[in-house]
C-alpha distance (Angstrom), angle and dihedral (degrees) to the residues before:
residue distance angle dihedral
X1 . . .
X2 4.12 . .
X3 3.70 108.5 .
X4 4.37 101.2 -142.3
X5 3.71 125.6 177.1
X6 4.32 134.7 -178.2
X7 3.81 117.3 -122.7
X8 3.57 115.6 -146.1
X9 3.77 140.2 160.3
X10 3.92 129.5 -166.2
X11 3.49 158.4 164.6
X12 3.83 129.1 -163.2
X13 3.46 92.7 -11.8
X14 3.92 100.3 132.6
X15 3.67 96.5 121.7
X16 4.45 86.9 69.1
X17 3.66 95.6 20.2
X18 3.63 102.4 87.3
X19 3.85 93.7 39.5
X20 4.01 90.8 48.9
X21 4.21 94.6 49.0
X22 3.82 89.1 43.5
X23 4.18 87.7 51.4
X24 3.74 93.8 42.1
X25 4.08 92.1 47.1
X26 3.71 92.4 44.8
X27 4.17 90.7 56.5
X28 3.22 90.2 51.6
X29 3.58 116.6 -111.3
X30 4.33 108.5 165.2
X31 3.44 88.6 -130.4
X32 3.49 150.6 2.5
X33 3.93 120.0 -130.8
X34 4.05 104.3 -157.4
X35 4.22 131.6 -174.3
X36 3.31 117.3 -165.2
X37 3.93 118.6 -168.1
X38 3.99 99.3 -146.3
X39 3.90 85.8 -71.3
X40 4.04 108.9 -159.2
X41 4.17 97.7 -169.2
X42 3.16 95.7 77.3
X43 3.75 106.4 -84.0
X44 3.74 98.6 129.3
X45 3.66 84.4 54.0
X46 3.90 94.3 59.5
X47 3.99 87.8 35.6
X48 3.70 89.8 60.3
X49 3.39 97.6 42.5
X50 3.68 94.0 48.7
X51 3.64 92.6 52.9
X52 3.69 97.2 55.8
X53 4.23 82.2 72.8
X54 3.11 111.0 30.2
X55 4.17 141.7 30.2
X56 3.82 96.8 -82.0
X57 4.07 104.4 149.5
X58 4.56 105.1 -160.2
X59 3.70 122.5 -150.3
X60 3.81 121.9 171.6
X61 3.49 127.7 -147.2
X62 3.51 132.0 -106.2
X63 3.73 110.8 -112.2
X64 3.85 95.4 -176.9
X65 3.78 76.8 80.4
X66 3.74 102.8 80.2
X67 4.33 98.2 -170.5
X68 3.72 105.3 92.0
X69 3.85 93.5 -148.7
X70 4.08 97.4 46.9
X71 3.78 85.8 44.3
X72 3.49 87.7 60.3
X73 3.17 103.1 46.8
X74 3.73 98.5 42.2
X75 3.66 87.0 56.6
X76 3.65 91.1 51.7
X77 3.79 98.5 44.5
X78 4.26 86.5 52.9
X79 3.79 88.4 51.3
X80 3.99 92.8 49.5
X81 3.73 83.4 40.3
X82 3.88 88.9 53.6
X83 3.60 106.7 35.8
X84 3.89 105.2 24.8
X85 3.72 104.0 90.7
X86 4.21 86.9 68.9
X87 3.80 88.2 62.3
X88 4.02 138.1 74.4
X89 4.15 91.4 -166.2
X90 4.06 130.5 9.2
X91 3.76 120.0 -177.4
X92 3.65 125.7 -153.5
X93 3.47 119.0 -131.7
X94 4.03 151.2 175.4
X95 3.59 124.7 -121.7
X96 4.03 84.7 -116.5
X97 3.35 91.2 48.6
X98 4.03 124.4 95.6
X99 3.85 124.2 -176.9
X100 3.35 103.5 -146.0
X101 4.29 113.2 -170.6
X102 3.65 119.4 -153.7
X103 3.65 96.1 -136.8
X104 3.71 96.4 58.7
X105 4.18 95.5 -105.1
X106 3.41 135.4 56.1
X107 4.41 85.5 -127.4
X108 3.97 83.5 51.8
X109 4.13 89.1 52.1
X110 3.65 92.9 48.2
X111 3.92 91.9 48.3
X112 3.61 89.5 49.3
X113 3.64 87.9 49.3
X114 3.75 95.5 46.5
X115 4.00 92.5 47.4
X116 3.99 92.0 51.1
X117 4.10 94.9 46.0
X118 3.63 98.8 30.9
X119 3.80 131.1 -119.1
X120 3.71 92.7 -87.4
X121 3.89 101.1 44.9
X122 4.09 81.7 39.8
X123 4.08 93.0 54.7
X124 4.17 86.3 49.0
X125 3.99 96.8 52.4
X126 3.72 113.4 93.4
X127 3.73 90.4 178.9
X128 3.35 135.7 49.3
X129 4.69 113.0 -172.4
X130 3.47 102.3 -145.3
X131 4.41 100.3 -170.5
X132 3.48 124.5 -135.9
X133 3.63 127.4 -115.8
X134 4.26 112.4 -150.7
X135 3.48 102.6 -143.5
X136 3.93 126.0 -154.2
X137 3.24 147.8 -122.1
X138 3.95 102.1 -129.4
X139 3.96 107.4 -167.1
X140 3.89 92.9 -24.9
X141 4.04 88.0 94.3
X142 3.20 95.6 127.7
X143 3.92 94.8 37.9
X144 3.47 119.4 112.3
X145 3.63 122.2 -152.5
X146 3.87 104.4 -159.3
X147 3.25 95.4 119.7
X148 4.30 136.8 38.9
X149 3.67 109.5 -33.7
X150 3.84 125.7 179.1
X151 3.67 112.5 -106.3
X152 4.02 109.7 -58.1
X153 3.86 94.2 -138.8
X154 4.45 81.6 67.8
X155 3.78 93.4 39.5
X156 4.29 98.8 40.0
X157 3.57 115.2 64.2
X158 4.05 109.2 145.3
X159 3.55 126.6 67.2
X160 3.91 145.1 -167.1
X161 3.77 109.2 -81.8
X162 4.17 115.9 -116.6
X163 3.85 92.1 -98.2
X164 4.01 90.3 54.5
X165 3.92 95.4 114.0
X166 4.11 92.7 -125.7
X167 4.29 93.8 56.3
X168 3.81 80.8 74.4
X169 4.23 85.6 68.6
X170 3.80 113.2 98.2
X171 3.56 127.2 -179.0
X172 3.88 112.5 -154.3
X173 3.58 149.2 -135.1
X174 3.38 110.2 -134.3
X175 4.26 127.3 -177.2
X176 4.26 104.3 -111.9
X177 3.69 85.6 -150.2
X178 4.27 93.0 72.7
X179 3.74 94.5 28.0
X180 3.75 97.3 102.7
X181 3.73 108.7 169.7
X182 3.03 116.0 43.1
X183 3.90 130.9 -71.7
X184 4.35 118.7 -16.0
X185 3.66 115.8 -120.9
X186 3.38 105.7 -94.2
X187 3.62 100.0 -140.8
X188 3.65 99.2 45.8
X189 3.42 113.0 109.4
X190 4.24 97.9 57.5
X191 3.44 114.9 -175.9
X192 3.67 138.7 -141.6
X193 3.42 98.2 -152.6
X194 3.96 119.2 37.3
X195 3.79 113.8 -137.4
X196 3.83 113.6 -161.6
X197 4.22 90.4 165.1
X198 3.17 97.8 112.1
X199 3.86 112.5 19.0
X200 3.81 137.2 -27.0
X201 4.21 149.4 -172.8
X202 3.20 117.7 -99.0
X203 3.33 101.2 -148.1
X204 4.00 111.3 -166.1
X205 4.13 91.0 -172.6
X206 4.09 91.4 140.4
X207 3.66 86.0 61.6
X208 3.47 102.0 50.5
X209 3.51 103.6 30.2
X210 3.95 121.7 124.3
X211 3.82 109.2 -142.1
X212 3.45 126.8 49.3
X213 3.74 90.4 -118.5
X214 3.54 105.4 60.1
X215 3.94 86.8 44.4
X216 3.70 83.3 61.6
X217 3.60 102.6 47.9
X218 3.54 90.6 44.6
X219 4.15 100.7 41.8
X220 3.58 87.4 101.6
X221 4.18 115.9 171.7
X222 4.25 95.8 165.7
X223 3.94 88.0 129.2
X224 3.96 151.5 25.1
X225 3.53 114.6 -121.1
X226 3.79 109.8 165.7
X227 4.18 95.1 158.8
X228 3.63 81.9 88.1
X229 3.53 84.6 90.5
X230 3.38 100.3 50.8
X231 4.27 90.0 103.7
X232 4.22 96.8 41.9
X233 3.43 92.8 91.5
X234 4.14 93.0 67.9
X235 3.41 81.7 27.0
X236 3.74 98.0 67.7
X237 3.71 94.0 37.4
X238 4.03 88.0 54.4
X239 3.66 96.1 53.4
X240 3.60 87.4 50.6
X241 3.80 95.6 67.3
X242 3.81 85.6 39.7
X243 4.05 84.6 56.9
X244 3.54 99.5 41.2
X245 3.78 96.0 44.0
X246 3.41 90.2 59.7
X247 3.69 99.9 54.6
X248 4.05 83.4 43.3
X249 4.36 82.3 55.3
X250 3.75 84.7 50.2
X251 3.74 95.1 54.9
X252 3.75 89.2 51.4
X253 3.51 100.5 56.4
X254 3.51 85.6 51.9
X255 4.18 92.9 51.4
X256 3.91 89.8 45.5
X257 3.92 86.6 48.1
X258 3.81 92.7 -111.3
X259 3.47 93.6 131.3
X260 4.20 128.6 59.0
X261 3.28 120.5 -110.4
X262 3.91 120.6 -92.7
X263 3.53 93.0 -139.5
X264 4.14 144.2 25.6
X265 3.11 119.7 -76.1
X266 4.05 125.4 -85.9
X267 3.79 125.9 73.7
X268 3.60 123.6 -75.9
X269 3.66 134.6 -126.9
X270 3.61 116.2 -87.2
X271 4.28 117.2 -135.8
X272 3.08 130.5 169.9
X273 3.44 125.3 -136.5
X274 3.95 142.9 -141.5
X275 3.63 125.4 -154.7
X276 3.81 131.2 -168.5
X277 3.80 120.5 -142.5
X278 3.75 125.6 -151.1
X279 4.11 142.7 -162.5
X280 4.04 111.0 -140.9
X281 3.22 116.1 -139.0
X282 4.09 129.8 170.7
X283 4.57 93.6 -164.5
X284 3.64 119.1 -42.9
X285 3.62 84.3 -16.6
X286 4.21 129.6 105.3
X287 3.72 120.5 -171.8
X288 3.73 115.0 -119.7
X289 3.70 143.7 178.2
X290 3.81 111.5 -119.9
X291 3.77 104.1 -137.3
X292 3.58 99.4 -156.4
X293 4.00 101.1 49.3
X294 4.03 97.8 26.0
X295 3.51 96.3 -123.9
X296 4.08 136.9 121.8
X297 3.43 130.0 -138.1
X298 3.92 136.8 141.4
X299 3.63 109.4 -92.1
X300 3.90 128.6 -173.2
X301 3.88 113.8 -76.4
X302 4.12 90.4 -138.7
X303 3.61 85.8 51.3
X304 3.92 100.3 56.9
X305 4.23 102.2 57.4
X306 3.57 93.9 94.1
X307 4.09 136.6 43.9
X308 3.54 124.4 22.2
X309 4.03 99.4 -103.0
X310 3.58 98.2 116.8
X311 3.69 127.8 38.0
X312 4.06 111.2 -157.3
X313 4.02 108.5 -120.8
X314 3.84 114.2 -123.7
X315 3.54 126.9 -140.0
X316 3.62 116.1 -160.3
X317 4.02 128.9 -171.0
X318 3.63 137.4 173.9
X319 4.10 107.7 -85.1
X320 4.45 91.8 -153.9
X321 3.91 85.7 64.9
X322 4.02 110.0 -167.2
X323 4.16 128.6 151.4
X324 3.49 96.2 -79.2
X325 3.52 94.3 54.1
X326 4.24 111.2 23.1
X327 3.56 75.9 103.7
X328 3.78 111.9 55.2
X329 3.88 126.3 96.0
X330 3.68 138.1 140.4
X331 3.96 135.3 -144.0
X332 3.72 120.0 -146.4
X333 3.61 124.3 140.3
X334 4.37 124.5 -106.6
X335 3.45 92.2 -112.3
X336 4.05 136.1 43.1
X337 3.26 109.9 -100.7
X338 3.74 124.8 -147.7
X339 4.00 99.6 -107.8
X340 3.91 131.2 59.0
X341 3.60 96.9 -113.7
X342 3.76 144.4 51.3
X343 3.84 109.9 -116.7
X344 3.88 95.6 -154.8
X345 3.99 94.4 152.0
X346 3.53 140.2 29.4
X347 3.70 122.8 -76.1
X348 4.22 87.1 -110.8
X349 4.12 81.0 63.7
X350 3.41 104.0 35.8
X351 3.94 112.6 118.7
X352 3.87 123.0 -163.6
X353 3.95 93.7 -117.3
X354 4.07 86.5 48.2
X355 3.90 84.2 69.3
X356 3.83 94.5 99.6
X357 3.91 127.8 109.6
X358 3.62 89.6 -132.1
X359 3.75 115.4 46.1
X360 4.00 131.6 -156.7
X361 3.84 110.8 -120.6
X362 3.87 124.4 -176.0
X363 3.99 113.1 -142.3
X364 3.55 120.1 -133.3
X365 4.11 112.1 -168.3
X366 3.90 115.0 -134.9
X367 3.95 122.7 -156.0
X368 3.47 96.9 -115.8
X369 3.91 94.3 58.3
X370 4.16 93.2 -90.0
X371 3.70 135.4 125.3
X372 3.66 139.5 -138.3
X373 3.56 123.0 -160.7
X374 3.81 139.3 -153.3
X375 3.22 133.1 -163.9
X376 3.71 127.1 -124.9
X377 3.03 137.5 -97.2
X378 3.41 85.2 4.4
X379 2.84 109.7 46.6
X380 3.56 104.4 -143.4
X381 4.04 121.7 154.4
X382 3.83 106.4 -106.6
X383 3.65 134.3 -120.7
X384 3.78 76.9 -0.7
X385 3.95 142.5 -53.6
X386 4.11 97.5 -60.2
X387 4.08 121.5 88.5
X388 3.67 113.0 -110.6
X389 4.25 121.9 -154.8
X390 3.84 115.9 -113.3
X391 3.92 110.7 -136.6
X392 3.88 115.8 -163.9
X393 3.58 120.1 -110.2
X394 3.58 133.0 -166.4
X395 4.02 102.2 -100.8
X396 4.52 94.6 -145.9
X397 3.73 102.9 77.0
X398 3.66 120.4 -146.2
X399 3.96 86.8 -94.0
X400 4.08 90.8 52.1
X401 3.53 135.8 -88.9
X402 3.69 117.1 0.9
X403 3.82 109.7 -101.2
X404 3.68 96.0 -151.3
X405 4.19 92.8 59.6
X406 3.95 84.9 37.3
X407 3.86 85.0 57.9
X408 3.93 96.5 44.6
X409 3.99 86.8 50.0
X410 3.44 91.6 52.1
X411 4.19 96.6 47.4
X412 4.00 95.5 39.7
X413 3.80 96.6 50.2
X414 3.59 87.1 112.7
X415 3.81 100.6 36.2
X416 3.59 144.0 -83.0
X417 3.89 93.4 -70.4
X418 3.42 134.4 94.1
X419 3.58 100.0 -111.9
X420 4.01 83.4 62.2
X421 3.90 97.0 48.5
X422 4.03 86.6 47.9
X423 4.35 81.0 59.1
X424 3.29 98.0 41.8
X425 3.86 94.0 51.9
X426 3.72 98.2 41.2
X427 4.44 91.3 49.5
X428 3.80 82.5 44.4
X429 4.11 125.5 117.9
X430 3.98 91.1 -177.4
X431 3.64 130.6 29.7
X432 3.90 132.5 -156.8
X433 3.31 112.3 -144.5
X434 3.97 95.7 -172.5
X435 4.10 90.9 50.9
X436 3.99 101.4 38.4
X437 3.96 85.7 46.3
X438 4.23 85.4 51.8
X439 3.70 96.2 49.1
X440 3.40 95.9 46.7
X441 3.69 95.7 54.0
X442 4.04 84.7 59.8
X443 3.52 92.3 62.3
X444 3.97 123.7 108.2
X445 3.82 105.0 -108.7
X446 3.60 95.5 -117.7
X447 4.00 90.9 62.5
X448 3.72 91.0 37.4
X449 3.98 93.9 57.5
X450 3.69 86.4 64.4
X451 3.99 106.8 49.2
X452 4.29 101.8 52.8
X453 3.50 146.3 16.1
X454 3.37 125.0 -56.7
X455 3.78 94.1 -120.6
X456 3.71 86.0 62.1
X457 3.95 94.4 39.5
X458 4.20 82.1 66.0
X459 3.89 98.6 40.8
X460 3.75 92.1 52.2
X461 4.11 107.7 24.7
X462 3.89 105.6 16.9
X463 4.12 91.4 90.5
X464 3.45 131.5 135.3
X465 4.19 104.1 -144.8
C-alpha cells in the first residue's frame, strides 16, 4: 500500500490548525509531516496532543535563522530530509489549503490515478499537479476570520471558476525518493487548463488574507461546490478527540502537580449536590437526536415508544437553585450515542469547544413558565430561536443511575468554582473529558484563567457574544 504524508509549516495558527489536521487525517493521508515556527497560541499544544493519536511527525524551526521564509523552509527541507524515505508521495501544503480527493481517500485518488495512466506511465511520474480551487466567501464578505471560526469546509462553499487566472496553480505530489535537493517549487508546474477530476486544493485564501485587496480579488463565488463536505463528518468527530484530549492533558498536569493550584491552600468543604433532569418538549412534541443521521429535532411523543431511532435529549440543572447557579444546565442525550460529540447545530455553527457530548447551556426564564437556551461559548440559541417547556424526568434510568448527573456530583463536590474543579480533578481516579470540559466553560473568566491552559482559556472563554 502507498505510504502518503501532508507537509506543512506554521506559526500561531491554532485557530485552523485543529480543523486542518482533523481534515487531512480523515482523507487519509499515512502521515502528517508538521513545522512549527516556535508557535506561542497554543499550537504546540494541539500539535502534541494530536500526535499522541495519530502519525503526526514535529520538527521545530531553527530560530538562529532570523529570515522568516528561509527559516521555513530550512525547517521543512530537514523534516523531508528526516522523514521522507518512509513515504512514496508527500504534498506540501498551506494551513488554508485542503486537498480534497474525489474518491473519498487519498489511496482511492492514487488508484484512480494509477488506473487512468497506467502502472507503467504511473511508476515513471515523479510529480503529480494537483490544481487549486479559490474558494469564496459567499455572504460572509464582511466576515472576518481573525479569530475561532467553525471548520471552513462547513462555512466555504463557492469557488473561483476554471478561467479565474489562479485555478491554473497546482501544488504537487512529488516521490521523496528522486527529489534530490531539497524541496520542489511548489508552484512550478502552472497549468493552462485546471483539472479538478480527480482531486483538488481548496484553497480558502479570501479568508485568510491580510489586506482588503487581496480578499477582494480572491472572494471568488463563480460556482457551488458543496462536496467539500463530503469528509466533515469524520472530520468533526476527529477534532473532538483532539478537543477532549486536551482538556484530559490538562487534568494530568494538574494530578502530576504540573499545574498551580486554583485556590489557597487548605481543604475545602465537601457538598453534595442534587440535580434535576428534564425532557423538552415544544406540544406533543420531544426533541431527540436521530441516531442514524446525527441530527436533533422535536419529533412526535406517540411516535417515539418503540425502536431505537431517536434518543430523547436530557437537560439537566442544579436542583439547590441560588444566583450563581439559576443559570446552569447541561444537554446530553439519555442514551450513549455512537460518536464522541453532541451534534446540537449545524456544521456552519459548530465551534471547536462545542465538540463535547455534553454541552453547557445558559437558561433564560420566560413569563409564561418556558425556557430558552444558549449554547456556550457561543452562545448560540439552541435547537433554534423559540423557548421550549422543560418536563421533569425521573433522573435513574432504567439501566441505573444516570452517569451524566453521577459525573456532575462527582466534579461539583467542592462547588461550582474553579478552585473546586481543580480538587475534584486532582482526588480523581477517572476523568470525563466531555463533563470537566462543560463545567469549565460555565465558569466566570476570571476563575477560569486560573484552572487550565491558556490555549483552552481562549477556545472556551475568549468570545465575543
Amino acid at each position: 500500500m502507498l505510504r502518503t504524508a501532508a507537509l506543512l509549516c506554521i506559526h500561531n495558527e491554532a485557530n485552523r490548525l485543529g480543523w486542518w489536521i482533523a481534515h487531512h487525517v480523515a482523507a487519509g493521508f499515512s502521515a502528517l509531516l508538521i513545522c512549527d515556527d516556535h508557535s506561542t497560541d497554543g499550537s504546540q499544544e494541539i500539535l502534541t496532543q494530536a500526535a499522541r493519536n495519530y502519525d503526526i511527525r514535529l520538527l521545530a524551526t531553527d530560530q538562529r535563522e532570523t529570515d522568516r521564509l528561509q527559516r521555513h523552509q530550512n525547517a521543512l527541507t530537514k523534516m523531508l530530509r528526516q522523514e521522507g524515505g518512509h513515504f512514496d508521495w508527500v504534498i506540501q501544503l498551506a494551513v488554508d489549503e485542503y486537498f480534497l480527493p474525489e474518491g473519498g481517500s487519498v489511496s482511492a485518488f492514487f488508484t484512480e490515478t494509477e488506473a487512468r495512466l497506467g502502472a507503467k506511465t504511473f511508476q515513471q511520474i515523479t510529480h503529480f499537479p494537483i490544481n487549486w480551487c479559490l474558494t469564496g466567501l459567499g455572504k460572509r464578505t464582511n466576515q472576518l476570520f481573525d479569530g475561532q471560526m467553525p471548520h471552513p469546509r462547513a462555512l466555504f462553499q463557492t469557488h473561483a471558476s476554471e478561467a479565474f487566472p489562479d485555478s491554473r496553480v497546482t501544488r504537487s505530489f512529488f516521490r521523496p525518493a528522486h527529489q534530490r535537493q531539497g524541496l520542489p517549487d511548489p508552484f512550478a508546474y502552472v497549468q493552462n487548463t485546471p483539472d479538478w477530476s480527480t482531486a483538488r486544493i481548496l484553497h480558502d485564501a479570501a479568508a485568510s488574507s491580510p489586506t482588503p485587496q487581496m480578499r477582494r480579488y480572491y472572494d471568488r463565488n463563480d460556482q457551488y461546490y458543496n462536496k467539500g463536505q463530503a469528509l466533515l463528518p469524520k472530520t468533526l468527530d476527529i477534532s473532538a478527540h483532539i478537543l477532549q484530549g486536551l482538556i484530559l492533558g490538562a487534568c494530568y498536569a494538574i494530578q502530576n502537580g504540573q499545574s498551580a493550584p486554583a485556590h489557597p491552600e487548605g481543604p475545602l468543604p465537601e457538598t453534595a449536590r442534587r440535580f434535576k433532569r428534564f425532557h423538552l418538549h415544544r406540544g406533543e412534541q420531544k426533541l431527540v437526536m436521530d441516531s442514524h443521521n446525527r441530527t436533533i429535532s422535536f419529533q412526535p411523543i406517540e411516535e417515539l415508544r418503540d425502536g431505537d431511532e431517536f434518543v430523547p435529549l436530557c437537560l439537566i440543572r442544579p436542583e439547590d437553585l441560588s444566583p450563581q447557579t439559576e443559570h446552569l444546565a447541561w444537554l446530553y442525550t439519555e442514551q450513549p450515542i455512537a460518536a464522541p460529540y453532541l451534534p446540537a447545530t449545524t456544521p456552519t455553527f459548530t465551534y471547536f469547544p462545542t465538540l463535547l457530548d455534553c454541552l453547557p447551556v445558559r437558561l433564560q426564564q420566560e413569563d409564561n413558565g418556558a425556557v430558552r437556551l444558549s449554547l456556550y461559548p457561543t452562545g448560540l440559541s439552541l435547537p433554534d430561536d423559540e423557548p421550549v417547556v422543560l418536563i421533569h424526568t425521573e433522573n435513574a434510568l432504567p439501566s441505573g443511575p444516570d452517569p451524566v448527573e453521577k459525573a456532575l456530583q462527582f466534579f461539583t463536590i467542592y462547588g461550582f468554582s474553579a478552585a473546586g474543579l481543580h480538587e475534584a480533578i486532582r482526588q480523581s481516579r477517572w476523568l470525563s473529558p466531555s463533563i470537566i470540559g462543560a463545567l469549565y466553560a460555565q465558569l466566570p473568566k476570571q476563575e477560569a484563567q486560573t484552572l487550565f491552559s491558556p490555549l483552552l482559556y481562549r477556545l472556551f472563554h475568549d468570545w465575543k457574544r
